[in-house]
C-alpha positions in Angstrom: 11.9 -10.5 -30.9 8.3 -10.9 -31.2 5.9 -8.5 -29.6 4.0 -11.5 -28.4 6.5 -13.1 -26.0 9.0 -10.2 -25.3 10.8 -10.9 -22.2 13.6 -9.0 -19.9 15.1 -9.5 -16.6 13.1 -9.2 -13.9 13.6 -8.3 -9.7 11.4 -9.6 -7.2 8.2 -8.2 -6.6 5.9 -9.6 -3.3 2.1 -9.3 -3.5 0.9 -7.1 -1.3 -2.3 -6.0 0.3 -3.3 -2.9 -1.2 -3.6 0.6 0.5 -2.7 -0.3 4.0 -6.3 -2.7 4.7 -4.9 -5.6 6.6 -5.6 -8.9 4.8 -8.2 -10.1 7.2 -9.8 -7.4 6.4 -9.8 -7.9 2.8 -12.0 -9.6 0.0 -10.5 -11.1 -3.1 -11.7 -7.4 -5.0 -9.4 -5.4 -2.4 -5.9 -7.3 -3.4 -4.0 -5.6 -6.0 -1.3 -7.8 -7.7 1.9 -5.9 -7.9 3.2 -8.5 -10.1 0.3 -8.4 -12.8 -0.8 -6.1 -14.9 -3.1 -5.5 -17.5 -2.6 -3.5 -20.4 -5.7 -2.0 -22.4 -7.8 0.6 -23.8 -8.4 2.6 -26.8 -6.9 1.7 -30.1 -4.4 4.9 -30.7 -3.9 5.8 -26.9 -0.3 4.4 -26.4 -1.0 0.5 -25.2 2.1 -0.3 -27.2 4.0 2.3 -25.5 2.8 1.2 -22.2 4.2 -1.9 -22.6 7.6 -0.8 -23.8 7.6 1.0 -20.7 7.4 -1.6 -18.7 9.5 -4.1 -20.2 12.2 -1.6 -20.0 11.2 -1.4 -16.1 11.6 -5.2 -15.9 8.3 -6.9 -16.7 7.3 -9.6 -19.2 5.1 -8.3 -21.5 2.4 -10.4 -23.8 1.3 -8.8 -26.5 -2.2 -9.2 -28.1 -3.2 -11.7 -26.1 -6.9 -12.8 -26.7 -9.1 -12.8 -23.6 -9.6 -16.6 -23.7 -5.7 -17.0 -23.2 -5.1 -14.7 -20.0 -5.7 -16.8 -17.8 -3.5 -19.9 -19.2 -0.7 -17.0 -19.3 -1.2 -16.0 -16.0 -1.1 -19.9 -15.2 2.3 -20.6 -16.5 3.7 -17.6 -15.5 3.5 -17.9 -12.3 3.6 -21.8 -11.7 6.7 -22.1 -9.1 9.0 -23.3 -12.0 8.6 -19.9 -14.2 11.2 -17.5 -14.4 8.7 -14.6 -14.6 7.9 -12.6 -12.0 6.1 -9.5 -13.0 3.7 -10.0 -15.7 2.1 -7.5 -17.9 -0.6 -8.8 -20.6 -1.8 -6.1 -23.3 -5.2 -7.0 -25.1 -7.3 -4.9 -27.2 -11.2 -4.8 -29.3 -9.1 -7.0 -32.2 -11.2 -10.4 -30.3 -14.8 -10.8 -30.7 -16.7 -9.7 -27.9 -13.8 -8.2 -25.9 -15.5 -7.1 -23.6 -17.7 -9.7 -22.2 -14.9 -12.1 -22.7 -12.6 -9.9 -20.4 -14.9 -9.0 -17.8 -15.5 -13.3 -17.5 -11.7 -13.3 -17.3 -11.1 -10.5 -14.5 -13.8 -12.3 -12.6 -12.0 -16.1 -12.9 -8.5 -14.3 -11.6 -10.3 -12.9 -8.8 -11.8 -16.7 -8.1 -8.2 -17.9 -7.6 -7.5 -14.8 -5.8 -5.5 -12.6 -8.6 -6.5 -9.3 -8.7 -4.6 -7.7 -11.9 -3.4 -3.9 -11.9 -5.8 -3.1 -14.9 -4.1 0.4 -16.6 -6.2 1.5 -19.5 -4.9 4.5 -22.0 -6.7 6.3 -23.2 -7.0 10.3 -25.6 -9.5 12.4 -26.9 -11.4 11.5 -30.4 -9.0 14.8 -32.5 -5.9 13.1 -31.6 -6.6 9.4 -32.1 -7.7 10.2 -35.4 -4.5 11.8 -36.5 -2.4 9.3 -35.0 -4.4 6.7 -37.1 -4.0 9.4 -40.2 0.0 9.3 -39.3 0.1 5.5 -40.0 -2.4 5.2 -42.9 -4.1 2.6 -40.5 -8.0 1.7 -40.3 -9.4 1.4 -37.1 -10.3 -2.2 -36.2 -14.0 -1.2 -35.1 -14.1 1.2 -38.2 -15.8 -1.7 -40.6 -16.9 0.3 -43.8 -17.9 3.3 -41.7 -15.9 6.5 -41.2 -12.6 6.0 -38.5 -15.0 8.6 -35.8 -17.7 5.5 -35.9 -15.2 3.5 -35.4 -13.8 5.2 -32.5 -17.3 5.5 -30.9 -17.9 2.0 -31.3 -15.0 1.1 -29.6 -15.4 3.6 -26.7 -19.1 2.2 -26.3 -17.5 -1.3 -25.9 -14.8 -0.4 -23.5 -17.0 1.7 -21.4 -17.4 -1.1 -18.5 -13.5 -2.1 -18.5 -12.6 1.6 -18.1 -14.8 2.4 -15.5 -12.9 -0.5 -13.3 -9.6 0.4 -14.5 -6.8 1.0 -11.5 -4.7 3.3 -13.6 -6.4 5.7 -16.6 -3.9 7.6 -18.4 -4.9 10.3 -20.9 -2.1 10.4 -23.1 -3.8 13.5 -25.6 -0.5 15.7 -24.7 1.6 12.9 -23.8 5.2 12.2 -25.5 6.7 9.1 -24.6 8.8 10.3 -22.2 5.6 12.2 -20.4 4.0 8.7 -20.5 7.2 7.0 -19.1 7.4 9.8 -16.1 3.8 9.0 -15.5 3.5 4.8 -15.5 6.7 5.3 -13.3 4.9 7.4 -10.8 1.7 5.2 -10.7 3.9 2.2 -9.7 5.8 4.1 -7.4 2.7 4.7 -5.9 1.5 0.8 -5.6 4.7 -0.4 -4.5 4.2 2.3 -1.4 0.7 1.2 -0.8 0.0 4.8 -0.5 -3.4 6.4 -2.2 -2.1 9.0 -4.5 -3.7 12.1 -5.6 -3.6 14.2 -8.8 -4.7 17.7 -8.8 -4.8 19.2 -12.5 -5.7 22.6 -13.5 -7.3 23.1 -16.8 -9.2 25.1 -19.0 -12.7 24.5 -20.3 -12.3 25.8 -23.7 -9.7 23.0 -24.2 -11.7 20.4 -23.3 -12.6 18.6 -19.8 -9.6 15.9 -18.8 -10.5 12.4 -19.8 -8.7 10.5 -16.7 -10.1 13.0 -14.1 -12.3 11.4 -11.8 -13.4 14.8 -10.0 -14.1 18.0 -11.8 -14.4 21.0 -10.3 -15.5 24.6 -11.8 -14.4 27.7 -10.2 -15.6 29.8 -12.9 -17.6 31.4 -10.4 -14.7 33.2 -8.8 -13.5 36.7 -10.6 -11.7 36.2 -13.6 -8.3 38.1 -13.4 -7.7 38.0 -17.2 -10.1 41.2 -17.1 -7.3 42.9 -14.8 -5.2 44.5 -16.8 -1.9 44.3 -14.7 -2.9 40.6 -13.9 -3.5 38.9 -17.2 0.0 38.1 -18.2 0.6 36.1 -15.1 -0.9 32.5 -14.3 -2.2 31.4 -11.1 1.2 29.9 -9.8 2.3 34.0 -9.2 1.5 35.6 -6.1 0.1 38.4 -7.5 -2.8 36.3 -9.6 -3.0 34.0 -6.4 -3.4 36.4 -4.0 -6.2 38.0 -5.8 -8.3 34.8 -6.7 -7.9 33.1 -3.3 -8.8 36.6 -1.3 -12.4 36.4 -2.9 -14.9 35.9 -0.3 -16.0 32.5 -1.7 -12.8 30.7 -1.8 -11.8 29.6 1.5 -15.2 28.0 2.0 -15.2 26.4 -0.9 -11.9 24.8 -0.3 -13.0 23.7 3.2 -15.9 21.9 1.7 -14.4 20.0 -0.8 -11.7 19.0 1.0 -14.3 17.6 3.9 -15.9 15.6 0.9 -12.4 14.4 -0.5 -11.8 12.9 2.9 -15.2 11.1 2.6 -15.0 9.8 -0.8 -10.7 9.0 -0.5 -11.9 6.8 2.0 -14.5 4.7 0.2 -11.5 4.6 -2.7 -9.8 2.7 -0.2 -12.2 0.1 0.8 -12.4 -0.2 -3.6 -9.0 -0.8 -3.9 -8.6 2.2 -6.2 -4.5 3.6 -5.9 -5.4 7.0 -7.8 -7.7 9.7 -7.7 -7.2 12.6 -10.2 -9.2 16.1 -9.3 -9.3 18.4 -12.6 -10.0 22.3 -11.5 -11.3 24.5 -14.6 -11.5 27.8 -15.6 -12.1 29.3 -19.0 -8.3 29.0 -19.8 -6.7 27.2 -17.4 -4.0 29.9 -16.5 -5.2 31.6 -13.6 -8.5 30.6 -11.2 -8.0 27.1 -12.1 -3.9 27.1 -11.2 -4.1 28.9 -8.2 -6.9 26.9 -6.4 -5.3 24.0 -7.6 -2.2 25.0 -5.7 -4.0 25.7 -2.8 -5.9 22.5 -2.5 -2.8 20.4 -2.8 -1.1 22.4 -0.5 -4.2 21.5 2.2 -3.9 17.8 1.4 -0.4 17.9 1.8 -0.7 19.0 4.9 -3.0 16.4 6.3 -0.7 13.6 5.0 -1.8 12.9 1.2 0.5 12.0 -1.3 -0.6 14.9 -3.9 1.3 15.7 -7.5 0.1 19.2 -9.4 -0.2 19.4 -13.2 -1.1 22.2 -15.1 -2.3 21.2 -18.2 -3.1 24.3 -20.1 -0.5 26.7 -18.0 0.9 27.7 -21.4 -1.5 27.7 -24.1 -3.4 30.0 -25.6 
C-alpha cells in the first residue's frame, strides 16, 4: 500500500481538554487533539518509524504530505461521513519553505479550533550521518555541500517547529522497539491528561540530551569514581547513593529545584505542554548523576507526579 494513504482500523478517541484546565478556562492554544497528530522533524531521526508506530496502534497515517495540503486532510478526515478517527500527518524540509508554510498551517487549525499533538524526532549530527551513509542517501537540504551543511541547514529551519513541539523524542540510542515503548508512553500519558515527567541521568562526556528541557549539573558534588571501593558501582547502589546524597550540598539542592519544578510544571500547564524531561549530568553518567536522579523522582513521586527514570549512560564507558 502506499505510504501516502496507509490506513488501519481505528477505536474511538474523544477530544479532550488537555491537562485537567476546564474548558472555560481554555483558549484555542490550550486544547490538545488526541485524535491528530503531527509527525515531523529531522531528516534521519525516525519520522517514518514514528508513523509505523502509530498505524500499528490504530491511526491513519499520511505520509509526505506538503504543508499546503494539511489542512484539506484534516478537512476530510474528520467531516462526519469519514471513517477516520485518529489522524496522524508526517511532513518534512522536502516542500519549499517548510517552515513558514507549517507555522501558517498550525495557526489556521488553531482558527477552527484544532490543536494537533505536534511530535518531532529528532538525534545528534554523528548518528544521522551514518544512518544517511547506511542508505547511500543525500540529504535533501545537502544541495552540492557536504551532508553536515546539510544537516545544519535543516536544524536552522526547523528550529521554530521544534521549540513548539508537544512530544520531542531523541532517538540517538533508540531501536525501534525503544522508540515504540516511548511513543506508547507519551500517548498513555495524553489520553490520562496527566503532565508527565522524565528524569534522565547522563554523562557529559557523551554529550548533553537533545529532548531535555532541564539540565542540571551536579558535578559539583564528590565524584565517587576516585573511591576506590566505590567506582565499580553506579548511583542506583546504596553504597554509591548513600555516599553522594550524604554530602552536605545535596539535600538543599534537591529542595530547591524541586520548589522551582513546581513553579515552572505549572506554567507547562497553562502551555498545554504534556512532557517535561529533566537530564541530571555528571562526567560519566554512572554515579552523581544516577543517584540524584533517583532521588528527585522519588520526591516528585511523592507529591503526586507522574515521573519515569532513564539512565542513559548507566553502562557505558
Amino acid at each position: 500500500m502506499p505510504d501516502s494513504a496507509r490506513s488501519s482500523s481505528t477505536a474511538a478517541t474523544d477530544i479532550t481538554p488537555a491537562h485537567g484546565i476546564s474548558p472555560e478556562d481554555q483558549s484555542p492554544h490550550h486544547v490538545a487533539e488526541n485524535s491528530l497528530v503531527l509527525i515531523t522533524g529531522m531528516s534521519g531521526g525516525g519520522r517514518q518509524s514514528a508513523a509505523n508506530v502509530l498505524e500499528e496502534m490504530g491511526w491513519y497515517v499520511a505520509d509526505n504530505l506538503p504543508p499546503e495540503l494539511i489542512m484539506r486532510m484534516v478537512e476530510l478526515s474528520f467531516s462526519p461521513d469519514s471513517p477516520i478517527e485518529r489522524l496522524a500527518i508526517v511532513t518534512d524540509v522536502r516542500s519549499r519553505d517548510f517552515a513558514g508554510s507549517l507555522g501558517d498551517v498550525l495557526s489556521s487549525l488553531e482558527e477552527d479550533g484544532r490543536r494537533p499533538i505536534i511530535m518531532f524526532l529528532d538525534a545528534d549530527d554523528e548518528t544521522l550521518i551514518k544512518r544517511f551513509d547506511t542508505v547511500r542517501r543525500k540529504h535533501p537540504l545537502q544541495g552540492t555541500d557536504t551532508l553536515h551543511m546539510g544537516i545544519a541547514r535543516e536544524r536552522e529551519v526547523l528550529e521554530d517547529i521544534r521549540d513548539q513541539a508537544d512530544i520531542v523524542i531523541d532517538t540517538t540510542n533508540f531501536s525501534v522497539h525503544d522508540l515504540r515503548r516511548e511513543i506508547e508512553r507519551c500517548f498513555d500519558a495524553l489520553d490520562s491528561n496527566v503532565q508527565h515527567v522524565t528524569i534522565q541521568s547522563f554523562g557529559f562526556k557523551h554529550g548533553i540530551p537533545r529532548d531535555a528541557d532541564i539540565v542540571l549539573d551536579v558535578r559539583f558534588l564528590p565524584n565517587p569514581y576516585w573511591v576506590p571501593h566505590l567506582r565499580e558501582f553506579r548511583g542506583t547502589d546504596h553504597e554509591v547513593a548513600d555516599y553522594v546524597l550524604s554530602h552536605e550540598n545535596v539535600d538543599r539542592f534537591i529542595n530547591s529545584f524541586v520548589d522551582m519544578f513546581n513553579v515552572m510544571q505549572e506554567g507547562y500547564k497553562q502551555e498545554g505542554k504534556s512532557f517535561t524531561t529533566v537530564a541530571i549530568g555528571c562526567t560519566g553518567g554512572h554515579h552523581r548523576s544516577v543517584a540524584v536522579a533517583e532521588e528527585i523522582a522519588r520526591r516528585l513521586r511523592a507529591q503526586g507526579d507522574d515521573v519515569t527514570v532513564t539512565h542513559r549512560d548507566f553502562d557505558r564507558d
